[in-house]
Residue frames relative to the residue before (quaternion, step in Angstrom):
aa qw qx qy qz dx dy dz
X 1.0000 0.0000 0.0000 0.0000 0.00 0.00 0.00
X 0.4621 -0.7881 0.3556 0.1970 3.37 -0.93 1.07
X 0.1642 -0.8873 0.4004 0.1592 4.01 -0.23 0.43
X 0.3839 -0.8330 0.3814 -0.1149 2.85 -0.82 1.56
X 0.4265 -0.6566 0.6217 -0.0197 3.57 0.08 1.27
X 0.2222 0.6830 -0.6706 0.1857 3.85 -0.13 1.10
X 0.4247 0.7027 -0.5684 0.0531 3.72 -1.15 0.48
X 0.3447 -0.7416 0.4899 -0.3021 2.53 -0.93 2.62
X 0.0154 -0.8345 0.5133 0.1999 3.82 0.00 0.35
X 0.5172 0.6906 -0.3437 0.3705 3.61 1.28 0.05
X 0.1429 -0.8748 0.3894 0.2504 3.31 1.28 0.68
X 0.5770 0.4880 -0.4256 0.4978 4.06 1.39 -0.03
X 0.8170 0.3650 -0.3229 0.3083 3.16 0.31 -0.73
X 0.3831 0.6900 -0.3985 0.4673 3.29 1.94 -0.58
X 0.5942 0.7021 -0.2161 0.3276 3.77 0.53 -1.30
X 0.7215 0.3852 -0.1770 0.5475 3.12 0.67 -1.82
X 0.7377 0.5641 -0.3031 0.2138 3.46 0.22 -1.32
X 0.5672 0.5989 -0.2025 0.5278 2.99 1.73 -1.39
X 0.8232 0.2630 -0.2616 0.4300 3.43 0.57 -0.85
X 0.5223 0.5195 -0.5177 0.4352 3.64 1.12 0.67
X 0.5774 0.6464 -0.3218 0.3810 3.06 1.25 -1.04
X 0.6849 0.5482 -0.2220 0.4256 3.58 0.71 -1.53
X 0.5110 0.5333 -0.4468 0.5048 4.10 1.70 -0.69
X 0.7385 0.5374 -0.2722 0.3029 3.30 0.60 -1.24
X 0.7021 -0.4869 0.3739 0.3610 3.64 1.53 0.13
X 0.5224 0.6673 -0.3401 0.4075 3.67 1.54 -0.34
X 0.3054 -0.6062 0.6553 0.3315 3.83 -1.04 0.07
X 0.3483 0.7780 -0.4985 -0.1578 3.66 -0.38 0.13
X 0.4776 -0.5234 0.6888 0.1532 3.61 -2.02 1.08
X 0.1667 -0.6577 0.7345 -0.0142 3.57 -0.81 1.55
X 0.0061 -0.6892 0.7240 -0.0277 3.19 -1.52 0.38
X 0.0426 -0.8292 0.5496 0.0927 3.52 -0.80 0.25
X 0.8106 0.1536 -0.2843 0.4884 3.45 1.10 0.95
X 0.6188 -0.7113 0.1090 0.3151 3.87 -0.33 1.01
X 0.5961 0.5892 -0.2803 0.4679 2.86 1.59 -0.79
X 0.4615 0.5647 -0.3810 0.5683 3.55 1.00 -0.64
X 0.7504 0.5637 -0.2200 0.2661 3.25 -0.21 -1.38
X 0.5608 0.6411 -0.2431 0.4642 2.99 1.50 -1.20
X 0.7460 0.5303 -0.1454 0.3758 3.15 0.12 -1.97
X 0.6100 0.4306 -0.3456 0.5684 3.84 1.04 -0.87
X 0.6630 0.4904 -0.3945 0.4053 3.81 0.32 -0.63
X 0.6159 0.5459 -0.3814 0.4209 3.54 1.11 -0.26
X 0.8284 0.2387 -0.2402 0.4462 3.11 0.70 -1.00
X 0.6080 0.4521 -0.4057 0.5113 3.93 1.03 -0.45
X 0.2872 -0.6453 0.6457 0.2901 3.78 -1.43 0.30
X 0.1407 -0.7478 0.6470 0.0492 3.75 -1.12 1.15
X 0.6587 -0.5404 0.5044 0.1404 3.61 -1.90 0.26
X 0.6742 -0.0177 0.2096 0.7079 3.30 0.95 -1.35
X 0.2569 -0.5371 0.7852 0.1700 4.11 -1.86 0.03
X 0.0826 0.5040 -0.8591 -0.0334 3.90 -1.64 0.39
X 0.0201 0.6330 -0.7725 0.0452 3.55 -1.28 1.01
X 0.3150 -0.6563 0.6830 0.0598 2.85 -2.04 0.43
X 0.6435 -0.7244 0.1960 0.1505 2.87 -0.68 1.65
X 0.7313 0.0992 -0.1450 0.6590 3.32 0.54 -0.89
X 0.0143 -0.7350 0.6499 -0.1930 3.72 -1.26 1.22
X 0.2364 -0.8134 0.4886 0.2091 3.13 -0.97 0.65
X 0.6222 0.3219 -0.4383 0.5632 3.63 -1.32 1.45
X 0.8465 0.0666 -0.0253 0.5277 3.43 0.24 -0.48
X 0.0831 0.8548 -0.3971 -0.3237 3.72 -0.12 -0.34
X 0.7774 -0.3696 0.1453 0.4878 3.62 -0.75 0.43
X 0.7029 0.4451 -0.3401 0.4383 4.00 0.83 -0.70
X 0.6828 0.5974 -0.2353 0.3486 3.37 1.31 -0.65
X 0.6887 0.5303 -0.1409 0.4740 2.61 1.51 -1.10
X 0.6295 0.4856 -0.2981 0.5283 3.68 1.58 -0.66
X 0.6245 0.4402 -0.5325 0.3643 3.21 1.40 -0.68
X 0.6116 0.6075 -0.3891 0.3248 4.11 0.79 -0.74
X 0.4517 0.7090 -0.2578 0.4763 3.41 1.49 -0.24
X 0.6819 0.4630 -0.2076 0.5268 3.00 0.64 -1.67
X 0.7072 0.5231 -0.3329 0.3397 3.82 0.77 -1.04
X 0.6587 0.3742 -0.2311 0.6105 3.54 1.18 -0.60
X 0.9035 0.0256 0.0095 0.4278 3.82 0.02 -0.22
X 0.2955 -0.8208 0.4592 0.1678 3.73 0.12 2.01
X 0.7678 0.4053 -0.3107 0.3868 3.81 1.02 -0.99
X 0.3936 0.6211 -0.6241 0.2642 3.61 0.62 -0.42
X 0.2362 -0.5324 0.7260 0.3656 3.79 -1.62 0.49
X 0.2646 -0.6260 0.7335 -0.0104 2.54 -2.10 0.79
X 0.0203 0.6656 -0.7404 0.0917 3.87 -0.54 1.37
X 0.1854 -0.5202 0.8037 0.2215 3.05 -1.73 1.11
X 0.0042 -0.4708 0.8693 0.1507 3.24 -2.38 -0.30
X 0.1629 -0.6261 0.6837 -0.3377 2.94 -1.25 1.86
X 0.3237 -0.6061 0.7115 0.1467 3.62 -1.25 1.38
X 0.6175 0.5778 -0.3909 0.3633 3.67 0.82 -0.70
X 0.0960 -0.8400 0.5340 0.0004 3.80 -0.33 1.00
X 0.3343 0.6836 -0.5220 0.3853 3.68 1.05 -0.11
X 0.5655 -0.5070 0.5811 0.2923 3.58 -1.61 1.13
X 0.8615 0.1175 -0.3696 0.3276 3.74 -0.02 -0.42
X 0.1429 0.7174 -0.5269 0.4328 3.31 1.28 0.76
X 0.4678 0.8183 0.0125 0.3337 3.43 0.61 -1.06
X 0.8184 0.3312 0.1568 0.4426 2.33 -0.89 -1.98
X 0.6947 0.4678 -0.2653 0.4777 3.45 0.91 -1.81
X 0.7270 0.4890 -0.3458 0.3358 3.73 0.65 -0.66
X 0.4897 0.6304 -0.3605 0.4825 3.63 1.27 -0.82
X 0.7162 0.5188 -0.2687 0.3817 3.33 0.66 -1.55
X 0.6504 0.4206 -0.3178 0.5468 4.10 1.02 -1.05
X 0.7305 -0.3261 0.4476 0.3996 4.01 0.35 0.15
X 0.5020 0.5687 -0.5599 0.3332 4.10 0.69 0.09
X 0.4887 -0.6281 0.5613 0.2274 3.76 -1.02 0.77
X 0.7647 -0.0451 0.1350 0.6285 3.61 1.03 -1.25
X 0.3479 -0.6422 0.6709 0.1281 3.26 -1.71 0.67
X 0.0909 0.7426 -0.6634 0.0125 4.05 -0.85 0.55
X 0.0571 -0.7968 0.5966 0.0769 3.57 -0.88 1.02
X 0.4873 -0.7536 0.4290 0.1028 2.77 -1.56 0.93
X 0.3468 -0.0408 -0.9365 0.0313 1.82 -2.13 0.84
X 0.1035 -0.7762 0.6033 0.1513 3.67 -1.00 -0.04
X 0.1885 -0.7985 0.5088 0.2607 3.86 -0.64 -0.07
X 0.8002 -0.4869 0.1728 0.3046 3.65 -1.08 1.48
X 0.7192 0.5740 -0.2442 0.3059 3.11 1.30 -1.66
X 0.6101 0.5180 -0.2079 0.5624 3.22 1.64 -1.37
X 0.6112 0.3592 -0.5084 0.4888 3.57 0.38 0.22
X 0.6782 0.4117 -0.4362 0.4246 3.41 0.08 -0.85
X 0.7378 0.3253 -0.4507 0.3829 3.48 -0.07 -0.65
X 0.7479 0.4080 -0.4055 0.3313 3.74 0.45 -0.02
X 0.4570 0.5603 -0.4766 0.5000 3.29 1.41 0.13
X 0.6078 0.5504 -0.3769 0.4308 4.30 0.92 -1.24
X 0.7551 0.4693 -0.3035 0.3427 3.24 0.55 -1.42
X 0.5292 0.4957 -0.4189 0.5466 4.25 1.65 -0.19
X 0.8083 0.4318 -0.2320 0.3262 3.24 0.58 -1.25
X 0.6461 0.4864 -0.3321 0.4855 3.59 1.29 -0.14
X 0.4145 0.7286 -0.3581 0.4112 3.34 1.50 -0.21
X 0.6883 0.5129 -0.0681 0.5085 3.29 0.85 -2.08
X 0.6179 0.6340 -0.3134 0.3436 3.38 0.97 -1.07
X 0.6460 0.6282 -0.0745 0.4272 3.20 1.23 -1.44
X 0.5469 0.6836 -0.1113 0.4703 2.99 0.98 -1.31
X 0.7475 0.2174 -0.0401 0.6264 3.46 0.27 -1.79
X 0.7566 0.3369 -0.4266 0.3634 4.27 0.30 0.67
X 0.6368 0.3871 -0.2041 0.6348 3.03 1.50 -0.07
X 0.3406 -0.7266 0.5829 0.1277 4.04 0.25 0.06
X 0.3624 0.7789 -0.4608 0.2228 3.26 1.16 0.15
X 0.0672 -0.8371 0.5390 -0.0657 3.62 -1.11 0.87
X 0.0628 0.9402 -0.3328 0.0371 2.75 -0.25 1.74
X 0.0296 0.9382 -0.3079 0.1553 3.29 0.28 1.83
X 0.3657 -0.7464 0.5446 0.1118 3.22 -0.90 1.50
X 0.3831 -0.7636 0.5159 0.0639 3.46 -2.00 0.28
X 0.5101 0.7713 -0.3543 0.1391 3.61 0.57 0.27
X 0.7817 -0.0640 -0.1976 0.5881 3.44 -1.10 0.81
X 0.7768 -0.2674 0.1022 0.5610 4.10 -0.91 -0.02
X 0.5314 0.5953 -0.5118 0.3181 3.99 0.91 0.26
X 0.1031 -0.5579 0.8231 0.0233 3.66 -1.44 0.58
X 0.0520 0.6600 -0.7376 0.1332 3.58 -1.11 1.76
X 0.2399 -0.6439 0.7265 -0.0082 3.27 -1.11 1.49
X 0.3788 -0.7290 0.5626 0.0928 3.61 -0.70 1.39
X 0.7742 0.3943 -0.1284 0.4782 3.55 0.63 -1.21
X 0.6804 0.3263 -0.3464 0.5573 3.60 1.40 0.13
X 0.3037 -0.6074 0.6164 0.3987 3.71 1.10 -0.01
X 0.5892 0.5128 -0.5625 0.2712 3.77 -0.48 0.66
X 0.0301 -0.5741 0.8176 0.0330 4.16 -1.28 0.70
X 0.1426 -0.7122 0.6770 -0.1189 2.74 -1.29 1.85
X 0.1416 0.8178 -0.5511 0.0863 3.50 -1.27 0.56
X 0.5433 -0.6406 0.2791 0.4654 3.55 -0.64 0.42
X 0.5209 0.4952 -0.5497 0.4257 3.78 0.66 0.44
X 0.4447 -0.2276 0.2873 0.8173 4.26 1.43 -0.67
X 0.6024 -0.1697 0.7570 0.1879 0.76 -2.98 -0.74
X 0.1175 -0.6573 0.7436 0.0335 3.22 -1.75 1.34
X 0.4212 -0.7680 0.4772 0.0712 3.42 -0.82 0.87
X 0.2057 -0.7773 0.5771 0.1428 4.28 0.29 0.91
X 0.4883 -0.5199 0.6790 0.1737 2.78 -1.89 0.58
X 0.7375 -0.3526 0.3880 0.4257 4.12 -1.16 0.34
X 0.7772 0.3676 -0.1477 0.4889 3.46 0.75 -1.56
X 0.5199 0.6982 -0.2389 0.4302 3.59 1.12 -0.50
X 0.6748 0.4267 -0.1174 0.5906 3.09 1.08 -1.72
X 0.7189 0.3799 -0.4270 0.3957 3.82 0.41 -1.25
X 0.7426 0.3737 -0.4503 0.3258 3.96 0.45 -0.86
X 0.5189 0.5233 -0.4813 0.4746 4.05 0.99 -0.60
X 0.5808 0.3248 -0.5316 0.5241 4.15 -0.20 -0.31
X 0.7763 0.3297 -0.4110 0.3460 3.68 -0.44 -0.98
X 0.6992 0.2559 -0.4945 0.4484 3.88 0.42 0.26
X 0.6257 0.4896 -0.5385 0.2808 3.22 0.92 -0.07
X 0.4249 0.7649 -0.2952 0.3838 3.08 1.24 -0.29
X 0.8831 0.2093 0.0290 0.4189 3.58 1.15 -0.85
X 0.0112 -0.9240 0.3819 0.0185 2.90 1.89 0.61
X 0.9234 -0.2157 0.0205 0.3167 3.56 -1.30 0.82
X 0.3549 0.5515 -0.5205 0.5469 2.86 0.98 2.22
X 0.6261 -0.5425 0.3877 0.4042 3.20 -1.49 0.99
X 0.0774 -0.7157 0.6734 0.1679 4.09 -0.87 0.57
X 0.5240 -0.5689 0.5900 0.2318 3.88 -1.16 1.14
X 0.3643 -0.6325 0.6044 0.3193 3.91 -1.10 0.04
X 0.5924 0.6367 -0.2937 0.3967 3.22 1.27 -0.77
X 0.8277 0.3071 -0.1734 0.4366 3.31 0.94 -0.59
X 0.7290 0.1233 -0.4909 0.4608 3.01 0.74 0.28
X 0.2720 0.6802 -0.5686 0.3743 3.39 0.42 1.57
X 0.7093 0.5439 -0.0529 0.4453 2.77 1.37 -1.26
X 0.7449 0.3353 -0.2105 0.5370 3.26 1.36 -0.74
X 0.5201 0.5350 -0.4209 0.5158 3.97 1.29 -0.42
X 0.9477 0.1464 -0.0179 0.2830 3.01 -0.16 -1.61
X 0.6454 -0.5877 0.2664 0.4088 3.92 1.78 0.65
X 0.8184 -0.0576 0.0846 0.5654 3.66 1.70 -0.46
X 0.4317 -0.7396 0.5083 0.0916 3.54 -1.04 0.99
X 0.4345 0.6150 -0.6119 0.2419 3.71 -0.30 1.10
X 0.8685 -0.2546 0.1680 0.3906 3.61 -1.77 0.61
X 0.6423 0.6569 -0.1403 0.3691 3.21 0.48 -1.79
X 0.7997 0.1239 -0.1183 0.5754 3.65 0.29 -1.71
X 0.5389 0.5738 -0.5482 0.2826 4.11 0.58 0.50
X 0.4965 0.7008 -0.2448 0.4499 2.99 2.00 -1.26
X 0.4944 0.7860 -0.0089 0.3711 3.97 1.56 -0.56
X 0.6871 0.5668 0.1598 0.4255 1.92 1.22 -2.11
X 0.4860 0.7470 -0.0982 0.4429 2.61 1.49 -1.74
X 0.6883 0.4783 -0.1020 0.5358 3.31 0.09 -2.00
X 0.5522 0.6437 -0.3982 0.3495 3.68 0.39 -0.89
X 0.9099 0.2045 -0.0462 0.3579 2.63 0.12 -2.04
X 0.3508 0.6554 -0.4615 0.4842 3.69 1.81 0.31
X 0.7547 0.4177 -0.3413 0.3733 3.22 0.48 -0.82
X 0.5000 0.6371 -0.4355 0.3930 3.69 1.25 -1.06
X 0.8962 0.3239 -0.1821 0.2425 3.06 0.30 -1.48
X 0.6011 0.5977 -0.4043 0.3434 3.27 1.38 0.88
X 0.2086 0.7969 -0.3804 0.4205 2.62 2.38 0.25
X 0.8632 0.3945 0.0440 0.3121 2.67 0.42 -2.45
X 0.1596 0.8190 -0.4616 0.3012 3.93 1.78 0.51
X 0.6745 0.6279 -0.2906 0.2574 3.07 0.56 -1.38
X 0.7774 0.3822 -0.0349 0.4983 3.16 1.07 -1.40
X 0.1553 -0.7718 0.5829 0.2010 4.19 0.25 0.87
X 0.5939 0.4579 -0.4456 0.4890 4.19 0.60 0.36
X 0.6401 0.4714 -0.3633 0.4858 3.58 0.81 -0.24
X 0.4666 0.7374 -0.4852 0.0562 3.61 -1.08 0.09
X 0.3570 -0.7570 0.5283 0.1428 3.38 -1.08 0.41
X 0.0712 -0.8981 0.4340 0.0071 3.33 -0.16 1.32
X 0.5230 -0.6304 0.5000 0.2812 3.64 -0.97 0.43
X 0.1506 -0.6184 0.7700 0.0451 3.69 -1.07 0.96
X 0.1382 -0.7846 0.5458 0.2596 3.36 -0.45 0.87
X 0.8474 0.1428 -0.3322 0.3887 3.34 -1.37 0.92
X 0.5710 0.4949 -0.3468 0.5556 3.41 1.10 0.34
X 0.7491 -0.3748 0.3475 0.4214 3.72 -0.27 -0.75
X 0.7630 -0.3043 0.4842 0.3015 3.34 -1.22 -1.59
X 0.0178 0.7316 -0.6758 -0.0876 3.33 -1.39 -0.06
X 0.2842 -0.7810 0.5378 0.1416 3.39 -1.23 0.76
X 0.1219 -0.8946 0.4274 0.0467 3.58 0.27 1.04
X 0.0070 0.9299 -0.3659 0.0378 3.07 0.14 1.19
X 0.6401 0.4098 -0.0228 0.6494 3.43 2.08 -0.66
């Protein structure tokens, strides 16, 4: 059974979720303030984190960002009433994997919580490693790690899922649409805007190297430059 990091200060909505969640087969650890929330994550070992943004003592970016310091693969889903683009933006940027605003509805969580947790699942029965080569980089997909002779940088889930898919397609036009469609389950304004952030961040990964790069096609997508 998977465990679940929940921390909700709405003590109704915390309720419901937990107890839909818990039909669906979940273990879940409610909390209703970050700092609390914190301290259990230290000593208990979890699967996945859903936080809620604003919280009191700790708040949800701080608290994912302290996460992020102790453990690169945990997923990390905010749910947030706060719906503003750099709302967002601001979570992607502390280490969140995904952003869900609320109101939200049970089904769409669960299936984005399966689709992390069946990922990982896979992973740990099959040992599978899937690792790419380009210009002085060595990226291990299944360890979230891009390795080169300057280090080791360490990916988030989302990090890791959009770098395989260009690596995946070296120096060919890539659609936004698709690998909207295939990362994140669906293509609208909101999660390209995400995206975005994604691939800002890749490519500060990828500075290091002036033969690597990821280039904009405007209104079309991407390229992986790799040669």
């Amino acid at each position: 059974m998977s465990k679940i990091l929940y921390v909700e200060d709405d003590e109704n909505l915390g309720f419901v979720t937990k107890d839909n969640l818990e039909e669906e087969g979940f273990e879940i650890v409610h909390f209703t303030d970050g700092q609390e929330a914190f301290k259990n994550f230290m000593k208990e070992k979890y699967d996945l984190c859903l936080l809620d943004v604003m919280l009191p003592e700790l708040d949800g970016f701080s608290l994912a960002e302290k996460i992020r310091a102790q453990n690169q693969h945990i997923p990390i889903i905010f749910l947030s009433a706060k719906t503003m683009q750099e709302d967002r933006i601001s979570g992607l940027k502390v280490g969140g994997d995904d952003y869900i605003t609320k109101p939200f509805s049970i089904e769409e969580l669960c299936l984005r919580i399966k689709v992390f947790l069946k990922r990982n699942t896979i992973f740990e029965e099959s040992g599978a490693k899937d690792e790419f080569d380009f210009g002085k980089f060595h990226f291990n997909f299944s360890q979230l790690i891009l390795d080169s002779e300057d280090g080791e940088q360490k990916l988030t889930h989302r990090e890791a899922e959009v770098l395989k898919y260009l690596c995946e397609r070296p120096n060919t036009l890539i659609k936004r649409e698709d690998i909207l469609t295939k990362i994140w389950g669906r293509d609208d304004y909101f999660l390209g805007r995400s995206l975005d952030v994604f691939i800002t961040r890749l490519r500060k990964m990828l500075q290091t190297d002036e033969n690597i790069k990821i280039d904009n096609v405007h209104g079309v997508g991407f390229r992986f430059v790799t040669e």
